[in-house]
C-alpha positions as CSV (number, residue, x, y, z in Angstrom):
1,X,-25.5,28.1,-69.2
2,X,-23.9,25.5,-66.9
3,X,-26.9,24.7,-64.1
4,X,-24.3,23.6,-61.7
5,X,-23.0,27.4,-61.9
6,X,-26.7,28.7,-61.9
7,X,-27.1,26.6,-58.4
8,X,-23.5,27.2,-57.0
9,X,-24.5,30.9,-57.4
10,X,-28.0,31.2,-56.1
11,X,-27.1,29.3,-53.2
12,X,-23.8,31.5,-52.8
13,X,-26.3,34.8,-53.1
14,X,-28.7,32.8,-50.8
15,X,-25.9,32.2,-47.8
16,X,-24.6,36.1,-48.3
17,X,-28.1,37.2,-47.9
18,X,-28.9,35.2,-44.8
19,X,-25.4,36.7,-43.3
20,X,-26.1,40.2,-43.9
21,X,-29.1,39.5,-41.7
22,X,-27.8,36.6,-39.4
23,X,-24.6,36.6,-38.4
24,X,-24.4,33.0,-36.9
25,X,-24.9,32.4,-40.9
26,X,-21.7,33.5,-41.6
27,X,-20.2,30.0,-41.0
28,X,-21.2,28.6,-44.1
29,X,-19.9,31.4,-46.0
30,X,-16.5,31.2,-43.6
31,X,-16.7,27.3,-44.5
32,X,-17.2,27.6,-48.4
33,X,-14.2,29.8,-48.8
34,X,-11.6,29.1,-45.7
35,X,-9.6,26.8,-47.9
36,X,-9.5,28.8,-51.1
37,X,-8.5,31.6,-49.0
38,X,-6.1,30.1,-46.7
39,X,-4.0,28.6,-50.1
40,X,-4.4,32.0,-51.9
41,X,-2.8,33.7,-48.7
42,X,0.1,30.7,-48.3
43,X,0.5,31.0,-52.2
44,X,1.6,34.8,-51.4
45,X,3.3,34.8,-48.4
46,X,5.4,31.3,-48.0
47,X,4.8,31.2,-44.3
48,X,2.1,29.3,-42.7
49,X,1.6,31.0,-39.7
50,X,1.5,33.9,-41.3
51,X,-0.9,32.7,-43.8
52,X,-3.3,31.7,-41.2
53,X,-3.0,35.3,-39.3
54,X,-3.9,36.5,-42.6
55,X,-6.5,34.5,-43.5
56,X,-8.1,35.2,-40.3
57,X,-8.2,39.0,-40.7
58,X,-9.9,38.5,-44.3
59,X,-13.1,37.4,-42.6
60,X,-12.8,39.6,-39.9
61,X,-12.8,42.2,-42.6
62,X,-15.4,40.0,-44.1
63,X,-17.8,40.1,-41.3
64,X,-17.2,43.6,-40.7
65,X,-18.4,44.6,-43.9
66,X,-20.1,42.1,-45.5
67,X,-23.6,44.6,-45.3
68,X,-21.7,46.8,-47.8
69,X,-21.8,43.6,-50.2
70,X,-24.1,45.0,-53.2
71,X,-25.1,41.4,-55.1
72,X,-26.1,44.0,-57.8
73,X,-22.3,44.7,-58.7
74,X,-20.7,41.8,-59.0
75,X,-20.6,38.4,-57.5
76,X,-19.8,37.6,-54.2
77,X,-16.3,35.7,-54.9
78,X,-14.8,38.2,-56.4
79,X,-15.8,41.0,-53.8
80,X,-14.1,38.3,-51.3
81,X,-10.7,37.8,-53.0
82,X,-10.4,41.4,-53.1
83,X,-10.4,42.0,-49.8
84,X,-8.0,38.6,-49.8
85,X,-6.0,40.5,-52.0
86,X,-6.0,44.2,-50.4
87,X,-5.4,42.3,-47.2
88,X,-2.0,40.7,-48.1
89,X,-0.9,43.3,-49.9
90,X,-1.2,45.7,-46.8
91,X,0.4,43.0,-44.9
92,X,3.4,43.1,-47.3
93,X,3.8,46.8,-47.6
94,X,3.9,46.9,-44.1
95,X,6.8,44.0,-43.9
96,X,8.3,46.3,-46.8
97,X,8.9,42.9,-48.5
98,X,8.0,41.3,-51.6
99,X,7.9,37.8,-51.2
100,X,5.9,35.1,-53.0
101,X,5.4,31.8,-52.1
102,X,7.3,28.4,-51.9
103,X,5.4,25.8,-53.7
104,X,6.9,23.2,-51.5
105,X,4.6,24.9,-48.2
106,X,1.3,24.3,-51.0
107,X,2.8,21.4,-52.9
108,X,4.9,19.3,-51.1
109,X,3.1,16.7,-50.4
110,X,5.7,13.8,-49.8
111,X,4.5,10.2,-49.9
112,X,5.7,7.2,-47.7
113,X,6.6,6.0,-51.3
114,X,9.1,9.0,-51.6
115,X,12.6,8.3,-50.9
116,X,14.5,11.1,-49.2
117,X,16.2,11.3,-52.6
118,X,13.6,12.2,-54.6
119,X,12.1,14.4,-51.7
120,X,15.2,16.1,-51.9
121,X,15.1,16.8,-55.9
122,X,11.4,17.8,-55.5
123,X,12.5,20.0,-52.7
124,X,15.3,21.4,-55.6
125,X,12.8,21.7,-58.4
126,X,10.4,23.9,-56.3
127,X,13.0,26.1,-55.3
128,X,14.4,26.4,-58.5
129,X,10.7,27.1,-59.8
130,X,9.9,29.7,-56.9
131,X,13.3,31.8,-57.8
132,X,11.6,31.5,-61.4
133,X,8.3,33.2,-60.3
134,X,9.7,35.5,-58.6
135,X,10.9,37.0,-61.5
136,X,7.8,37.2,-62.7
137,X,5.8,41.3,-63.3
138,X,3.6,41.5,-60.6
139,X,0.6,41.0,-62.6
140,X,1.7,37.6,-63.5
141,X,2.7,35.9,-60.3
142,X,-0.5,37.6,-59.2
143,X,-2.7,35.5,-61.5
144,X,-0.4,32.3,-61.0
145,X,-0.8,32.5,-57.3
146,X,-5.0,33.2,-57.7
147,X,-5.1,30.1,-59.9
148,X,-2.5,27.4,-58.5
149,X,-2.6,29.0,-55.0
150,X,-6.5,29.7,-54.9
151,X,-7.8,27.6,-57.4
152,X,-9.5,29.7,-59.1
153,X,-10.9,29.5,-62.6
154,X,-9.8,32.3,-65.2
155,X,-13.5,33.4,-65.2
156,X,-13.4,34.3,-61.4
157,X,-9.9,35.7,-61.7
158,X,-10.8,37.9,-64.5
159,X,-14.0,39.4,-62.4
160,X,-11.6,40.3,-59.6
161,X,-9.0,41.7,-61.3
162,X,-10.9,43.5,-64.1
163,X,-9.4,41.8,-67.0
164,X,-11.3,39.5,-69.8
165,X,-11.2,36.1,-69.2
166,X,-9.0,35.5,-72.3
167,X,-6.5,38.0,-71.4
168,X,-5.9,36.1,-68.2
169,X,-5.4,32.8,-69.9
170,X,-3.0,34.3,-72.2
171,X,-0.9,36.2,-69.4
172,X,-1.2,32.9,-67.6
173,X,-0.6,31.1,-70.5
174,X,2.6,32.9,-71.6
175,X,4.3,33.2,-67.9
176,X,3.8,29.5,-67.6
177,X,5.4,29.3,-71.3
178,X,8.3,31.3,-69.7
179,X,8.7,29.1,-67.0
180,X,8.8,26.1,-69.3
181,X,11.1,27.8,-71.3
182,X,13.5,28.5,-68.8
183,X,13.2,24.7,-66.8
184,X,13.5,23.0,-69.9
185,X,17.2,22.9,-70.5
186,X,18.1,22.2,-66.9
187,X,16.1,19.3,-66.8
188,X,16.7,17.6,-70.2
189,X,20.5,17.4,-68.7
């Protein structure tokens, strides 16, 4: 086994128990995940703001009930994401909307370098990509949006949504084959 992941995970169980005890401990916890959260959210919803409001109500949920956090069941990571997960999809049944992310608010990351033409065929390709996900099953732009949006590893993705590790790489693996399939022929043109 991987010592790194032995450490990341005893010191992950160590900061989880010192909060269920401690709440001024919370802000390493809050610290570790902010990010991986904040992308996961923006990866769902395409709107910053919105993202952040989000985000914010994860670890108020968090905090709330992280003394109902049994280490026992499951790692910590997982229990987190789906609260992520439970929290944005609330947020979107209540907006009675269905919309997934632009990977121009997580990706576009324009350099000085970039002219405003190529900005503006980035700008294309991602929009083009996005109207590709979106016709994506659920389950797929789910796990695209916990990997690219969250970073997650299929491991971690697998214990939070309750599939095996490989079936997530080959879902993955297929609706990014899809994707490829259908960019291809516009951009061998």
């Amino acid at each position: 086994m991987d010592s790194t992941l032995t450490s990341t995970a005893y010191d992950e169980q160590v900061l989880v128990a010192r909060a269920q005890v401690e709440p001024a401990a919370f802000t390493a916890i809050y610290d570790l995940y902010f990010s991986r959260i904040y992308h996961y959210a923006l990866y769902r919803l395409q709107d910053a703001q919105t993202a952040d409001d989000i985000t914010s109500q994860v670890f108020e949920r968090v905090i709330a009930k992280i003394g109902t956090y049994q280490p026992e069941r499951g790692p910590f990571a997982p229990w987190l994401f789906a609260i992520a997960r439970n929290t944005i999809n609330s947020h979107l049944r209540a907006c009675q909307m269905r919309r997934w992310v632009s990977l121009g608010a997580v990706t576009n990351r324009a350099t000085s370098h970039s002219t405003l033409e190529e900005i503006a065929i980035h700008n294309e390709q991602i929009a083009h990509l996005m109207k590709l996900i979106s016709k994506l099953d659920d389950r797929s732009r789910d796990l695209i949006a916990l990997k690219f949006g969250a970073g997650l590893t299929n491991r971690r993705i697998a214990e939070m949504v309750g599939l095996s590790e490989s079936n997530v790489g080959v879902i993955l693996y297929r609706a990014i084959g899809q994707l490829r399939n259908q960019l291809e022929p516009i951009y061998k043109e």
